[in-house]
N, C-alpha and C positions, 0 to 999 in steps of 0.2 A: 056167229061167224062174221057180219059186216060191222058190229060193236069191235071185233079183233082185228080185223083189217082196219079200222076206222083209228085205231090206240097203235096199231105199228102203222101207220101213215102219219099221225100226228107225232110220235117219236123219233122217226128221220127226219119230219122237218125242225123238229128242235133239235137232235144231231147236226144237221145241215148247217142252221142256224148258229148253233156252236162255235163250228168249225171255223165257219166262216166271221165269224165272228174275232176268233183266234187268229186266224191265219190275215186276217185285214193288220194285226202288232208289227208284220212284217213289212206291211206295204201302208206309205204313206207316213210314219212317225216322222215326227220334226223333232230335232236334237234339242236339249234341255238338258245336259248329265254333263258335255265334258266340251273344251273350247281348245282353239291353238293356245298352246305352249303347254297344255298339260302334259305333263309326266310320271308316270307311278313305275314303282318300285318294289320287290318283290324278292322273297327270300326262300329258297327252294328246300325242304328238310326230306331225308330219306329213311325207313324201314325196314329194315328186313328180320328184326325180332320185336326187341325190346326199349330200344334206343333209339332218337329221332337223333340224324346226324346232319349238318349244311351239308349239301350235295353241290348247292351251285344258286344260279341269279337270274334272273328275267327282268327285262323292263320295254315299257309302252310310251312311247313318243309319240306326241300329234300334233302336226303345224298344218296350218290353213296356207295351199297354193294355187295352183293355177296349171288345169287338164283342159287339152282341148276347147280353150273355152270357156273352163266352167270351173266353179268355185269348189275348191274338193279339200278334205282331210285328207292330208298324207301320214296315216299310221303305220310307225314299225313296231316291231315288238322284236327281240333279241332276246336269247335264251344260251346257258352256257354253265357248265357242271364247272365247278373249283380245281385246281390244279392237282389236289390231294386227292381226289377222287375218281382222275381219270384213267386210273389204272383199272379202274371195276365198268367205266359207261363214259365215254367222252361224248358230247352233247355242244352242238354248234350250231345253232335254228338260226336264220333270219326270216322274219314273215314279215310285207309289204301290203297294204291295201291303201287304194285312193279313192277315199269314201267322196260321193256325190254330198256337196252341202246341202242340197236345198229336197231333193230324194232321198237320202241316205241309202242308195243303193249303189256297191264297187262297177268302178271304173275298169281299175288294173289290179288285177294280185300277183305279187311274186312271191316265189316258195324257194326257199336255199336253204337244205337242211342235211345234217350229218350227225348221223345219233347212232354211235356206236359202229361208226364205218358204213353207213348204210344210208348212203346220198341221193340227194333228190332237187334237180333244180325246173322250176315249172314257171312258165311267164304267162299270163293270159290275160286278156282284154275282153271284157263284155262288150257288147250289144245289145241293149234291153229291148229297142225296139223291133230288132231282127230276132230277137229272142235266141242270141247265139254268145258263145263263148269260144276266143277263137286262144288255145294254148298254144305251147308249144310244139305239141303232138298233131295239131289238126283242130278243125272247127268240130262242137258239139251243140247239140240243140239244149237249151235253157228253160225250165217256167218260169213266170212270171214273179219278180220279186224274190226272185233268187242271192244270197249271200254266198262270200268266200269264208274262211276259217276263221278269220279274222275281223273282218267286219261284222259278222256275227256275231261277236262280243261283244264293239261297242253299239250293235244295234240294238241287242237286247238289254244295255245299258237303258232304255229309253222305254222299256215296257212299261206301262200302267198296272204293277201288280196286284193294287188294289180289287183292279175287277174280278182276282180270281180267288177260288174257296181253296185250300189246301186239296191235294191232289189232283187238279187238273191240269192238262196236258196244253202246252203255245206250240204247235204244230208251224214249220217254217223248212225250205229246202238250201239247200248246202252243195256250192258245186268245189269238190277238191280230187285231184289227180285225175280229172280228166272224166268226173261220172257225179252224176246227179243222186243226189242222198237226200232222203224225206223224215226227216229229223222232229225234235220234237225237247222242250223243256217243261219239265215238268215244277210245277211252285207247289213249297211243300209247307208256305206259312212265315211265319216269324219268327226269329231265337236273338239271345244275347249270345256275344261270343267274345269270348278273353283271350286273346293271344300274347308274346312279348313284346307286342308292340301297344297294346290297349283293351278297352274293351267298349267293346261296340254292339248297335243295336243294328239287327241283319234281318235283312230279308233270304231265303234258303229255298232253294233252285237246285233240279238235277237234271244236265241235259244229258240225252242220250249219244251214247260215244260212237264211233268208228274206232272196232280196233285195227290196228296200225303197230311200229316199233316198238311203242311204250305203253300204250294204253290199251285196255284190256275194254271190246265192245258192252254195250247195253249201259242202264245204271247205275253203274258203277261209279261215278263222280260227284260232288256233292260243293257245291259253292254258297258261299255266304256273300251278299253286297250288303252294301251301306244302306241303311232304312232313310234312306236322304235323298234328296232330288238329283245327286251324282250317281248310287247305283255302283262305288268302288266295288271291284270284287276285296275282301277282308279277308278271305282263306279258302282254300280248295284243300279237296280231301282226296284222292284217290288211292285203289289201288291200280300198279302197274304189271307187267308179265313179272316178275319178281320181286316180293317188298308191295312197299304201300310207298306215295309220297304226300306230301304237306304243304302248301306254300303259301306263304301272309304275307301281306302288307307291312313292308319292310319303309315306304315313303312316296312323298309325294311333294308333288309342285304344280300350283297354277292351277287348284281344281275350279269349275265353272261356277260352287254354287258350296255356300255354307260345311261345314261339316259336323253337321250335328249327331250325325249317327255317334262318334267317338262319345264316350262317357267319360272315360279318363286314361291318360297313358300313365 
């Protein structure tokens, strides 16, 4: 009995150990992946049998300004279904984050979004030190090293995925519509992957979703980045409440750092 309690006491502290381990990707990484004036570009494909068809476009802007103070990334990302397509899903996102330079931890997120008539506009300002998030709906209490929808992407641009073995889990929380969500990416390894735009050497991530409008919850997502010290996402795989979607790296400008992942367009 004290041999078993002695192997589940030393197994929570490597648990612990783990976690903590994990959840330090969150708090504390210094940027290395992406700089002001970067911009990527991105090509939306849709499913719903047999045939992958343009649905529509997205794109990620990032200019270095001046919050409060303080030296911040202002990232937008824009997202928008094709004209021919909006008889089936009109699609009009804007997302805003003003990433801290020197924390990479959000400042301000805005949320403006209309996906299929089904609008959503959300303003919110953290407080990391008060551990508060003050929306437009009211103030909510925050943990520590908390991200918005967005920042969360370029922050896990900057993960060290080397440290991890195929199937392990980057544990990180996520505050979006006004509630605290304990989220979690999981690295599933390394793949080559060819799209029409090239073909690249990827590192392959699946974070767990929030279903919402379009997206369908759990692991159901599946992304490829650049095996390069940028970390581009190269292609995401989903399925959505109807159909599957696709979407690649359609371009780019101003990346921070070589592109060697590409093999050849």
């Amino acid at each position: 009995m004290k041999r078993r309690i002695k192997y589940s006491v030393l197994f929570a502290l490597l648990l612990l150990n783990t976690l903590a381990h994990a959840q330090s990707d969150f708090c504390g990484i210094k940027n290395t992946s992406f700089k002001d004036g970067e911009k990527l570009i991105f090509k939306v494909y849709y499913n719903m049998g047999s045939i992958w068809v343009g649905a529509g476009y997205a794109s990620f802007t990032t200019s270095l300004e001046t919050l409060n103070n303080k030296k911040v990334y202002h990232i937008t990302g824009d997202g928008k279904t094709m004209k021919s397509y909006e008889w089936f899903y009109k699609v009009r996102d804007r997302y805003e984050t003003f990433l801290d330079a020197e924390t990479m931890l959000p400042q301000k997120f805005i949320r403006n979004v209309d996906e299929g008539g089904f609008k959503i506009y959300n303003h919110v300002t953290f407080n990391h030190e008060m551990g508060q998030a003050i929306s437009t709906n009211g103030v909510f209490k925050i943990p520590r090293c908390v991200q918005d929808v967005l920042s969360a992407i370029y922050y896990a641009r900057n993960i060290d995925y080397s440290k991890y073995n195929p199937g392990d889990k980057i544990p990180f929380s996520m505050f979006l519509d006004d509630q605290v969500y304990n989220l979690f990416i999981r690295y599933l390894g390394k793949e080559q992957v060819t799209t029409k735009y090239g073909t690249f050497n990827t590192i392959k991530i699946s974070p767990l979703l929030i279903e919402g409008t379009i997206f369908k919850g759990g692991e159901k997502m599946t992304v490829w980045v650049s095996d390069d010290e940028n970390h581009v996402p190269v292609r995401v795989d989903s399925p959505i409440l109807v159909g599957s979607i696709k979407v690649d790296l359609a371009g780019y400008v101003k990346l921070r750092n070589p592109f060697t992942a590409q093999i050849n367009k």
